[in-house]
C-alpha positions as CSV (number, residue, x, y, z in Angstrom):
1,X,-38.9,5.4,-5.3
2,X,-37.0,8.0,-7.0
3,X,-34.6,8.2,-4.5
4,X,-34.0,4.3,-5.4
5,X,-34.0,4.8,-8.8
6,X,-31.5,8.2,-8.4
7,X,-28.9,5.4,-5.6
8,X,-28.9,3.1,-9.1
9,X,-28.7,5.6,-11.7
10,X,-25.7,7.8,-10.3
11,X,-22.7,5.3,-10.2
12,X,-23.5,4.5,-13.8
13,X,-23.4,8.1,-15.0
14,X,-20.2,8.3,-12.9
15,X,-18.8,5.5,-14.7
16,X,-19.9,6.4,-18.1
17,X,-18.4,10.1,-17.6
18,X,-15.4,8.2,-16.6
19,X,-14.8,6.1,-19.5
20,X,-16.1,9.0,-21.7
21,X,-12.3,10.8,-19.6
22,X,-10.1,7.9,-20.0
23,X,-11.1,6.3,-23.2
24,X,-11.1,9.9,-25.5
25,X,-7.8,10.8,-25.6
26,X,-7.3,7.0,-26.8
27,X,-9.8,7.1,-29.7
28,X,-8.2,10.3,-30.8
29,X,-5.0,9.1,-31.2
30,X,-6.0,6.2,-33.0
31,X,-8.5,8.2,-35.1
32,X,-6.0,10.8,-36.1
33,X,-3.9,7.8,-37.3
34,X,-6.2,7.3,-40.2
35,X,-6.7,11.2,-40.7
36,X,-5.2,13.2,-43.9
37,X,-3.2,16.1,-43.1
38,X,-5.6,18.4,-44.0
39,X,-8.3,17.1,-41.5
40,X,-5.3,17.4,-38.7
41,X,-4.3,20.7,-38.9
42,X,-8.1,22.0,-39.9
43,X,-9.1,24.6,-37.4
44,X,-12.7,22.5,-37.2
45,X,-11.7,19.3,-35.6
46,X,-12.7,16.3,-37.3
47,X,-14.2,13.4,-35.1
48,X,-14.8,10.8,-37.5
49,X,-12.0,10.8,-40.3
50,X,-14.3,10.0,-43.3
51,X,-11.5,10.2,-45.8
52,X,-9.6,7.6,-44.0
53,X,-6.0,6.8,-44.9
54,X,-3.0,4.4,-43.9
55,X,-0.5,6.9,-45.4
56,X,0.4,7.6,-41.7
57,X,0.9,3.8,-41.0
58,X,3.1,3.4,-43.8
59,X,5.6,6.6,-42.9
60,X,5.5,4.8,-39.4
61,X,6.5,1.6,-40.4
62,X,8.8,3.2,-43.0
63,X,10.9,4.5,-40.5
64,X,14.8,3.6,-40.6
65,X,15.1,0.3,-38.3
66,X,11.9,-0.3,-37.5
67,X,12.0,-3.8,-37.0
68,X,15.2,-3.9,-35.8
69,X,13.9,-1.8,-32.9
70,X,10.2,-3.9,-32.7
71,X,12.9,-6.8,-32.3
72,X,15.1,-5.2,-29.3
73,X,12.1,-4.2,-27.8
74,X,10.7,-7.7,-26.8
75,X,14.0,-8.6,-26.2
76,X,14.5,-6.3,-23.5
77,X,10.9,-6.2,-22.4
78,X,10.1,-10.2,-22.2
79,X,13.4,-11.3,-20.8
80,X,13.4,-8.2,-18.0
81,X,9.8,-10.2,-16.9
82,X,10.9,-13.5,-17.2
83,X,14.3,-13.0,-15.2
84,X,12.3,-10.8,-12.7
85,X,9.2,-13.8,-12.2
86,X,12.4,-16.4,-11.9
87,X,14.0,-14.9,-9.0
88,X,11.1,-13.1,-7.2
89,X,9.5,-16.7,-7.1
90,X,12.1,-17.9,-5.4
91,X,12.5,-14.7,-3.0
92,X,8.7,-14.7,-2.5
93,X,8.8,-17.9,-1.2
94,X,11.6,-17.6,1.2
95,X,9.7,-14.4,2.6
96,X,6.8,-16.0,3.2
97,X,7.6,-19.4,4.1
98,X,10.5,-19.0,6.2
99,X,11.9,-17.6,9.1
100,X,15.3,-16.3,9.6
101,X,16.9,-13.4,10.9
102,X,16.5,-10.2,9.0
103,X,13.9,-11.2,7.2
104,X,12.0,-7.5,8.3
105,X,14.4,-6.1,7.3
106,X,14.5,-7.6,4.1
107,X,10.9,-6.7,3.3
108,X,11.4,-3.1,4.2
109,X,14.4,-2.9,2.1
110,X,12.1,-4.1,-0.8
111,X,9.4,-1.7,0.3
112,X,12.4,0.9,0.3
113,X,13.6,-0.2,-3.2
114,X,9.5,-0.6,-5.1
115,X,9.2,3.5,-3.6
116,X,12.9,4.6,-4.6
117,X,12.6,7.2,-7.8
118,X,15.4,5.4,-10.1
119,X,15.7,8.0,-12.2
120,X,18.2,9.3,-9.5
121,X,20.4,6.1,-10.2
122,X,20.5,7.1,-14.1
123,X,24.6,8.5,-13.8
124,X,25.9,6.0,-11.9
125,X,24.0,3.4,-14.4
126,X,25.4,5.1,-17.1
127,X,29.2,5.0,-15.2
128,X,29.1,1.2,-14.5
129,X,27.6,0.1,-18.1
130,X,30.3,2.5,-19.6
131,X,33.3,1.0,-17.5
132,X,32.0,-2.4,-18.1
133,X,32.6,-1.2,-22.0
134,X,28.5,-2.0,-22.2
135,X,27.3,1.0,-24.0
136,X,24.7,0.1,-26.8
137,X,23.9,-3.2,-25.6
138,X,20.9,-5.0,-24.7
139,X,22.0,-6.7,-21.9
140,X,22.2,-3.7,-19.6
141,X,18.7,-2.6,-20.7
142,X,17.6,-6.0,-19.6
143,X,19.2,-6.8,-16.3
144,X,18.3,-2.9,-15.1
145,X,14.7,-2.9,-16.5
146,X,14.5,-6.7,-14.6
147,X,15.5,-5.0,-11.0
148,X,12.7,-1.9,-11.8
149,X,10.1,-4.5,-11.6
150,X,11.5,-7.1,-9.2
151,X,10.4,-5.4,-5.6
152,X,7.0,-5.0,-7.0
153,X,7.3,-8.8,-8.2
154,X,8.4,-9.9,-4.8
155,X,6.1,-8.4,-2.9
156,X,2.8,-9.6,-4.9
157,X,4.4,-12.9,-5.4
158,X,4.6,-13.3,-1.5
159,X,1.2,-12.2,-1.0
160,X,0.1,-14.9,-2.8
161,X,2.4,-17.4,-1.4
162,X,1.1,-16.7,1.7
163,X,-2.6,-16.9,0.9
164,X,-1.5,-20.5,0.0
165,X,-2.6,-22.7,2.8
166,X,0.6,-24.3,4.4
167,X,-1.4,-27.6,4.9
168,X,-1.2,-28.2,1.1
169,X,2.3,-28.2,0.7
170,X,2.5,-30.6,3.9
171,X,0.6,-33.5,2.3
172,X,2.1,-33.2,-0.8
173,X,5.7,-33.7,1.5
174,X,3.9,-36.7,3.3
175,X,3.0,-38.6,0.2
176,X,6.2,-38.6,-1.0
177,X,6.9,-34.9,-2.8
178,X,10.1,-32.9,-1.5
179,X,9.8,-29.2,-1.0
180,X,11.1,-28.4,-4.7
181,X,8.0,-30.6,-5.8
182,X,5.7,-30.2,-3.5
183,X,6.3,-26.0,-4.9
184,X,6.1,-26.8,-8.4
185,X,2.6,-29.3,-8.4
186,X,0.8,-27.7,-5.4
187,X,2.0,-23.9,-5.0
188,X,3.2,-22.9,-8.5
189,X,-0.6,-23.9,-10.0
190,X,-2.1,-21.5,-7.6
191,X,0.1,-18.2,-8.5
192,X,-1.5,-17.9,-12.2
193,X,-3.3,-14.6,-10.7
194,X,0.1,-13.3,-9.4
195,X,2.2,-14.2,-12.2
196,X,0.1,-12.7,-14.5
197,X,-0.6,-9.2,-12.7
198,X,3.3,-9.1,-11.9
199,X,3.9,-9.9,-15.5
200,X,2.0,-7.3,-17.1
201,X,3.3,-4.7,-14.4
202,X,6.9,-6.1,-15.5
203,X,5.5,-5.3,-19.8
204,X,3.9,-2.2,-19.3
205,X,7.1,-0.9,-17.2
206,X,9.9,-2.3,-19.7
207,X,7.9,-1.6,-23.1
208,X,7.5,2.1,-22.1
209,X,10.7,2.7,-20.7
210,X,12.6,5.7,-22.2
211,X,15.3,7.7,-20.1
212,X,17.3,4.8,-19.6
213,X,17.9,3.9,-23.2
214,X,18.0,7.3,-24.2
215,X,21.2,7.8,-22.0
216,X,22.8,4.0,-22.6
217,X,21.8,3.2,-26.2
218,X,23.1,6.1,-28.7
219,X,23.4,3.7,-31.5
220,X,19.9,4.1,-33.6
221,X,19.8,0.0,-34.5
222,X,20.1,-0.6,-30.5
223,X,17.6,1.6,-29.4
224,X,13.8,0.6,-28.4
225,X,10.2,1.6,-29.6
226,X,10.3,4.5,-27.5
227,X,12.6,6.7,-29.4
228,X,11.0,5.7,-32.3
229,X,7.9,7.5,-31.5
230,X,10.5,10.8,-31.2
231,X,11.3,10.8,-35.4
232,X,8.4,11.8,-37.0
233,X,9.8,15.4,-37.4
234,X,10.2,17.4,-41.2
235,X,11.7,20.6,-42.2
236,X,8.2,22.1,-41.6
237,X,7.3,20.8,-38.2
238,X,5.9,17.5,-36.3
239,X,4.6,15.0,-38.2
240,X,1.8,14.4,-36.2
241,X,0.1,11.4,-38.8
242,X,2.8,9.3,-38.3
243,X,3.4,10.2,-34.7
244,X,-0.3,9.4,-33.8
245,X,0.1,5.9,-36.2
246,X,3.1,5.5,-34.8
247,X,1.5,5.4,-30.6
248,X,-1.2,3.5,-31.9
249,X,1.2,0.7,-33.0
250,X,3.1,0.9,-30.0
251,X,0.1,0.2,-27.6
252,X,-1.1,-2.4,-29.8
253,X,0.8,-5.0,-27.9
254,X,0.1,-3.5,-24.8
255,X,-3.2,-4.3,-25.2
256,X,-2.9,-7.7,-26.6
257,X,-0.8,-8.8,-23.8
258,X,-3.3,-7.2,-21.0
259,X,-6.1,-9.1,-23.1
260,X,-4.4,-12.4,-22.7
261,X,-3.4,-12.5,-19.4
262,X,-6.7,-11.0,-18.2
263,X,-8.3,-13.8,-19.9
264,X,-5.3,-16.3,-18.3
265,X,-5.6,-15.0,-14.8
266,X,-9.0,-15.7,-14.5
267,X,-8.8,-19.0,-15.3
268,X,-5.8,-19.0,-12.9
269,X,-8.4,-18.3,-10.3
270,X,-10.8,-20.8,-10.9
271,X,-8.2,-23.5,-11.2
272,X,-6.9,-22.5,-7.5
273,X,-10.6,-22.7,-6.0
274,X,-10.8,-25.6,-6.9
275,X,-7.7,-27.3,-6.8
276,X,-7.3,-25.1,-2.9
């Protein structure tokens, strides 16, 4: 009996100290946000700021173009997904419903590409942006943040395109659907799961990017979030208020859009059980 009781009781303490790990570092971010200087650099820390305050929130928000650069950010971060999910859908499905020569190697080279570190592409980025007379543009920071996340798009994507019975798609064709229609009513329904997991890999990666348009984007009105979080500095040292206000606005919509498609990928999955 207490052996039964220890077999239930241990993976819950393992997954308590666990979220005690992750989630800390988290809730002292966002409760430093809301501390007063003098509880942040006090040598006692301060778990609970009782003297709460949004004086950080307003020297983040304060900050020279800080809408301009909440602006550029979704720019950059929603149109490198949406451009990624248009043309891995139509990769994915060539990959996993066709045959044709070199299609292994195709899939290793996307393999190949999803492992590559392309931080080691940054120069000659920076080389064909500047020759295309580019520099401090979005477009760039879209079209390279779009092929970051397009092998890991792919490769999902055909995983569940291939998980999609084959039958489906031929009964739609024999009532009277072509292939493009028979993709968009009978397959397309059944890759909510995909589309979403692929399209908050494709946020996260976009929204958090900062090398890239460190090197590309001097201009401070056509930066991103990311450098934002890098002003909070006075005379006398970091501003670490504003700097911890500042991250906690900047996961904000991390979260939101992890809490909506969460929700939206579920349903995704019930939807394909019973339409499958």
């Amino acid at each position: 009996m207490r052996r039964s009781l220890f077999s239930r009781a241990w993976p819950n303490v393992v997954a308590v100290l666990l979220f005690v790990f992750f989630a800390f570092p988290v809730y002292w971010m966002a409760s430093t946000a809301f501390k007063p200087r003098g509880d942040i650099i006090a040598d006692t820390p301060v778990f609970v700021p009782l003297d709460a305050t949004l004086h950080n929130f307003d020297t983040a928000v304060s900050a020279d173009h800080f809408w301009t650069l909440v602006r550029n950010s979704l720019t950059v971060t929603i149109g490198a997904v949406v451009l990624s999910l248009v043309i891995a859908l139509s990769a994915s499905f060539a990959l996993a419903r066709m045959r044709f020569r070199g299609r292994g190697g195709v899939l290793v080279t996307v393999m190949l590409a999803q492992m590559a570190p392309w931080e080691v592409m940054v120069i000659a980025m920076y080389m064909i942006v500047r020759d295309q007379d580019m520099l401090n543009s979005l477009v760039p920071l879209t079209l390279f943040y779009m092929v970051m996340v397009l092998p890991f798009t792919v490769w999902t994507l055909r995983g569940f395109i291939a998980a999609v019975p084959r039958e489906l798609e031929e009964s739609a064709m024999v009532d009277g659907c072509g292939r493009t229609q028979a993709f968009l009513r009978v397959v397309f329904p059944l890759l909510a799961p995909g589309l979403m997991s692929t399209s908050l890999f494709g946020f996260i990666t976009a929204w958090n990017e900062y090398p890239l348009v460190l090197i590309l984007n001097k201009q401070a009105d056509k930066q991103t979030l990311p450098l934002w979080l890098t002003q909070f500095q006075t005379a006398f040292g970091d501003d670490w208020g504003a700097t911890m206000a500042a991250s906690t606005l900047f996961a904000i919509p991390v979260l939101l859009v992890f809490l909506v498609l969460q929700r939206k990928a579920v349903g995704g999955l019930t939807a394909g059980a019973v339409k499958g």
